[in-house]
DSSP file (Angstrom, degrees, kcal/mol; ACC not computed):
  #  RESIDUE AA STRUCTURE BP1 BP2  ACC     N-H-->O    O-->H-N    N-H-->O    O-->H-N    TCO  KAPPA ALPHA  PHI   PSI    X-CA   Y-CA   Z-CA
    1    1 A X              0   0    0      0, 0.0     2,-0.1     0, 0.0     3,-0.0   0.000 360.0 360.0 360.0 157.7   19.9   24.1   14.5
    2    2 A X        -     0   0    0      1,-0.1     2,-0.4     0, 0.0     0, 0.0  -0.223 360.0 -69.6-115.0-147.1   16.6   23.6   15.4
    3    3 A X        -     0   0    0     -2,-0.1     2,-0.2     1,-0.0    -1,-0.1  -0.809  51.2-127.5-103.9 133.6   13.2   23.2   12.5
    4    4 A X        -     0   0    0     -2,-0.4    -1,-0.0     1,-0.1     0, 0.0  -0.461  22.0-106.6 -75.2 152.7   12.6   26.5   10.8
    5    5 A X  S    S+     0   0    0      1,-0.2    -1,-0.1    -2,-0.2    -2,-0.0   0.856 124.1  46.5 -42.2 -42.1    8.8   27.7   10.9
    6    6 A X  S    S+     0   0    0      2,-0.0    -1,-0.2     0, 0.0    -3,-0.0   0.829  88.7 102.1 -84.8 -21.4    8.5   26.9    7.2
    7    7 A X        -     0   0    0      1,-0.0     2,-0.3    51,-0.0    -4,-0.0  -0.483  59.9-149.2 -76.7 147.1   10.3   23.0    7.4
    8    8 A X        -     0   0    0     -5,-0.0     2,-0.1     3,-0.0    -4,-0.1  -0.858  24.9-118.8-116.5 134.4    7.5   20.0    7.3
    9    9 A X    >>  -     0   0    0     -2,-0.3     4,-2.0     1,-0.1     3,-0.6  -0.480  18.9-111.4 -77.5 152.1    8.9   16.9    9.4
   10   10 A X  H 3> S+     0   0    0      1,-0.2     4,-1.4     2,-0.2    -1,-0.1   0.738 118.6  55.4 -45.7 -22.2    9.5   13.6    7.7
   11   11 A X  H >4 S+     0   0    0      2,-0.2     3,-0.8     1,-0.1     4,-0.4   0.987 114.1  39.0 -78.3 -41.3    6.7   12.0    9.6
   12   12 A X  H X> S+     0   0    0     -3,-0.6     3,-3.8     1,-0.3     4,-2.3   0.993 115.2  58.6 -67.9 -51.7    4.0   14.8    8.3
   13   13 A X  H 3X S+     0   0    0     -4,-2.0     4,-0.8     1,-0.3    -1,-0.3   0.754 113.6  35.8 -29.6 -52.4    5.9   14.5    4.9
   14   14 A X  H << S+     0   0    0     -4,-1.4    -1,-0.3    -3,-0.8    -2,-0.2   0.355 110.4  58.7-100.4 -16.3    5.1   10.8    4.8
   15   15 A X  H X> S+     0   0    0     -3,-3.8     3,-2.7    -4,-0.4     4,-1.8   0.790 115.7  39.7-101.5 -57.5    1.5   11.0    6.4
   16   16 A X  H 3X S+     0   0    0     -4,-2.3     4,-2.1     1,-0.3    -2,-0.2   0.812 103.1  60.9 -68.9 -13.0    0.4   13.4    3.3
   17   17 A X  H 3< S+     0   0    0     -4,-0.8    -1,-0.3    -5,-0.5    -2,-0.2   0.653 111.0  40.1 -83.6  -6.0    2.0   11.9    1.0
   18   18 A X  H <4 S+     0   0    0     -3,-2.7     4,-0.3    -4,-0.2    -2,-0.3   0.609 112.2  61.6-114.5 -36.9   -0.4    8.6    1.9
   19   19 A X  H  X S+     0   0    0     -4,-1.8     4,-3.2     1,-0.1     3,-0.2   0.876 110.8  38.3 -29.9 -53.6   -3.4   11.3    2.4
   20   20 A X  T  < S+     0   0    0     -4,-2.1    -2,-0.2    -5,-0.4    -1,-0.1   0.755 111.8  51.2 -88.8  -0.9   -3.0   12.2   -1.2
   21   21 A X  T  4 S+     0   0    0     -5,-0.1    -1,-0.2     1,-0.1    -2,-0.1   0.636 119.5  46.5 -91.0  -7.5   -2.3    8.6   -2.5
   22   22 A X  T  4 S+     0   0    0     -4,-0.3    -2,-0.2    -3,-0.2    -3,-0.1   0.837  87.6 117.8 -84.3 -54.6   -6.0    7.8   -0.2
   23   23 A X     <  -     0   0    0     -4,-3.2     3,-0.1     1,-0.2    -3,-0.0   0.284  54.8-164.8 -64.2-174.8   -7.7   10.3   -1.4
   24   24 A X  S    S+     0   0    0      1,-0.1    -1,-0.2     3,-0.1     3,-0.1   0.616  84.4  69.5-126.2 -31.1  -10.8   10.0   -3.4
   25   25 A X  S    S-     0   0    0      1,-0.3     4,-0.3     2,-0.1     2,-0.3   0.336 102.3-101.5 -91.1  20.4  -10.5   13.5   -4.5
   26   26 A X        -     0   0    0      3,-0.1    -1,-0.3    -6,-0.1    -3,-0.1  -0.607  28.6 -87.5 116.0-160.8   -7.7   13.7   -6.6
   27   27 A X  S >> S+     0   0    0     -2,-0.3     4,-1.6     3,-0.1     3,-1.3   0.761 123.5  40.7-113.4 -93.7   -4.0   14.8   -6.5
   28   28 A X  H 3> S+     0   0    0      1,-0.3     4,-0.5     2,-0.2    -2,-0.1   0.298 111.8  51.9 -47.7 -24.9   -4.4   18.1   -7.1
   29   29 A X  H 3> S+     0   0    0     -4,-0.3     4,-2.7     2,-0.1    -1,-0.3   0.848 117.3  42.3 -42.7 -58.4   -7.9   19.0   -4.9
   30   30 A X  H <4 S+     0   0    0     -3,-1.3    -2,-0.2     1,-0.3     4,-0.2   0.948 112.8  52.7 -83.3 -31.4   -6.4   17.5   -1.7
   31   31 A X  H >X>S+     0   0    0     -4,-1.6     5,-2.2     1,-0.2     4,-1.7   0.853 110.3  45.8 -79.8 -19.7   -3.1   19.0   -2.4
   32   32 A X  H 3<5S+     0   0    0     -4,-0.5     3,-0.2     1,-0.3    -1,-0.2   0.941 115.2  53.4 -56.7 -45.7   -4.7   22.7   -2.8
   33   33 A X  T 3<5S+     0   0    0     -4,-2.7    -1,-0.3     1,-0.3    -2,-0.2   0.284 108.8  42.3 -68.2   4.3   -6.6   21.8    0.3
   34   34 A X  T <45S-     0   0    0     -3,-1.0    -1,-0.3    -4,-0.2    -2,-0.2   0.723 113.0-117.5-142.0 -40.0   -3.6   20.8    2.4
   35   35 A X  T  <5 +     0   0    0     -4,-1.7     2,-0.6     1,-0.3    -3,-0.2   0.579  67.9 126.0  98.3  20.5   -1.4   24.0    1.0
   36   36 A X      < -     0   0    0     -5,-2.2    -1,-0.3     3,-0.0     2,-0.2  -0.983  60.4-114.9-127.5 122.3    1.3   22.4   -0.6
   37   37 A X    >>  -     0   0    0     -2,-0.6     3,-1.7     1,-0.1     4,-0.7  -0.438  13.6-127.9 -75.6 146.8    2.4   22.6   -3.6
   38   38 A X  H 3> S+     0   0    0      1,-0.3     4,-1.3     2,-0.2     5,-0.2   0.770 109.7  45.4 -87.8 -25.2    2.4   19.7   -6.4
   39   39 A X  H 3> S+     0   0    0      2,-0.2     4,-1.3     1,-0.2     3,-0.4   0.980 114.0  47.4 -47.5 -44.2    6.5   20.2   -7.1
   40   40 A X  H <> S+     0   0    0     -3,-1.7     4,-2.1     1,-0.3    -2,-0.2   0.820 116.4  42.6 -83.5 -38.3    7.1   20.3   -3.8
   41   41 A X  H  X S+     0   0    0     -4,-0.7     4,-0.8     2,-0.2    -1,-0.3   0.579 111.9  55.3 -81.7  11.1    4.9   17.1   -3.3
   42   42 A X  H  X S+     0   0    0     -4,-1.3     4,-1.3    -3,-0.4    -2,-0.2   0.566 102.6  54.2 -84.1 -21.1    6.3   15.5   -6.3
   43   43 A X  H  X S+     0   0    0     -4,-1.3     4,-3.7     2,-0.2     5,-0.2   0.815 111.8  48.4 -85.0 -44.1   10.0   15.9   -4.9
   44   44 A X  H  X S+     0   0    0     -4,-2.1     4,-0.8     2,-0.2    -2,-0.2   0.809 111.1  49.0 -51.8 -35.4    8.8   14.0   -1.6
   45   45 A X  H >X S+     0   0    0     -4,-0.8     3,-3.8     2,-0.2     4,-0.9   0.973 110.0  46.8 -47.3-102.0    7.3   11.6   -3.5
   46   46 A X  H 3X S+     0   0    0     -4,-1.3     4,-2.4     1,-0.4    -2,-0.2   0.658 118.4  49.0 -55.5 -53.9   10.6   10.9   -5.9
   47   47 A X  H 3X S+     0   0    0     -4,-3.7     4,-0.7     1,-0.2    -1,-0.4   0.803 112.3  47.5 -66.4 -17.2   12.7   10.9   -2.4
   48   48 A X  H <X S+     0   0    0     -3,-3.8     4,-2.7    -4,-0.8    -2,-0.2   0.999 111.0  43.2 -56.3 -74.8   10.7    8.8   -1.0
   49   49 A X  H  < S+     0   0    0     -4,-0.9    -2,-0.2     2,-0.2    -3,-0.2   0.823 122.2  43.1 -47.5 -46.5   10.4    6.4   -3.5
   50   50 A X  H  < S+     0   0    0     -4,-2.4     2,-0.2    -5,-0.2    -3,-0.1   0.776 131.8  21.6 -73.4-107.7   14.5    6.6   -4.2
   51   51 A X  H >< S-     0   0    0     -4,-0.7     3,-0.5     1,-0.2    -2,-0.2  -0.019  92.4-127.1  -5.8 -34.5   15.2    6.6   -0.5
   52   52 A X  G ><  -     0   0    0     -4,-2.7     3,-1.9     1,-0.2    -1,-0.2  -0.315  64.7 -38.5  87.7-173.6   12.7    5.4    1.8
   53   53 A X  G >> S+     0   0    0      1,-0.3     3,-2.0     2,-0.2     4,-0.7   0.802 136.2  63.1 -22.9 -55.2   11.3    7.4    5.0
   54   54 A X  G <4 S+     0   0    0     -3,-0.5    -1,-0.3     1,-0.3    -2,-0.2   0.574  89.5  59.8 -98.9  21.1   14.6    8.6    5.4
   55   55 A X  G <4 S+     0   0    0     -3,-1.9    -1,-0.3    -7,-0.2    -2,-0.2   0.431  94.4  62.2-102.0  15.6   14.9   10.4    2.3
   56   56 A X  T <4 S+     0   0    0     -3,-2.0     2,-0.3    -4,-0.1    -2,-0.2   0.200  86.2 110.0 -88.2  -1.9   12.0   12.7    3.2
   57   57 A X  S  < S-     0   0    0     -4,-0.7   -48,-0.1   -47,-0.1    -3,-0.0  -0.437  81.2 -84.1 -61.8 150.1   14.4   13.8    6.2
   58   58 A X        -     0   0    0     -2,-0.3     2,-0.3     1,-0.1    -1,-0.1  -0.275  40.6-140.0 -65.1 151.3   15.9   17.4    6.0
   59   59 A X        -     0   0    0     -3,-0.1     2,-0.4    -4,-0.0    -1,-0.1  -0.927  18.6-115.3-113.7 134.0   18.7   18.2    4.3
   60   60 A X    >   -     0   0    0     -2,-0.3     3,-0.8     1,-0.2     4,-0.1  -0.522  26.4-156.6 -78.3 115.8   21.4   20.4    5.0
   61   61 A X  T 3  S+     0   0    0     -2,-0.4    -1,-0.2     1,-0.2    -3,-0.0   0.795  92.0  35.5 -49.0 -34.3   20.9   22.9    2.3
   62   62 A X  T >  S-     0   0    0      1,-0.1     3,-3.9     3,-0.0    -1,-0.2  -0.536  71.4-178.7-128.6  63.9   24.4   23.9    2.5
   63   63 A X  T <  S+     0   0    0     -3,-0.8    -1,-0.1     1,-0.3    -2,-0.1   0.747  82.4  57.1 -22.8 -50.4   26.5   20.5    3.3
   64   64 A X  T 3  S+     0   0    0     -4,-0.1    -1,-0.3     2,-0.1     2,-0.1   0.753  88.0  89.3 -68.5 -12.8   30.0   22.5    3.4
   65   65 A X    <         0   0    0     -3,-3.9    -5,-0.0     1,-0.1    -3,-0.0  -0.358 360.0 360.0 -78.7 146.1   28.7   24.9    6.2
   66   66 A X              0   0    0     -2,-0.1    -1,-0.1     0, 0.0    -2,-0.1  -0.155 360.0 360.0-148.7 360.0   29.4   23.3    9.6
């Protein structure tokens, strides 16, 4: 399968998540401004942090599915 329209690749995952730890304007400015929402960067964050780099890779939503 190839990246759906809406999936963000690990590398962009990982450059914004170091845009909003940079910015000057807060968490919640830069993240309105970049379109993302603060669960959704707060779950990139938590895998990151648990994981490394490669736990902002995609996940098979549905593991048993082959």
């Amino acid at each position: 399968m190839g990246t759906t329209k809406n999936e963000v690749s690990h590398i962009r995952k990982l450059e914004i998540i170091r845009l909003v730890e940079h910015s000057h304007q807060g968490v919640k400015w830069t993240l309105d401004e970049l379109g993302i929402p603060k669960t959704t960067f707060y779950r990139w964050c938590d895998r990151y942090l648990a994981f490394g780099e490669a736990g902002l890779e995609g996940r098979n939503s549905n593991p048993g599915l082959m």
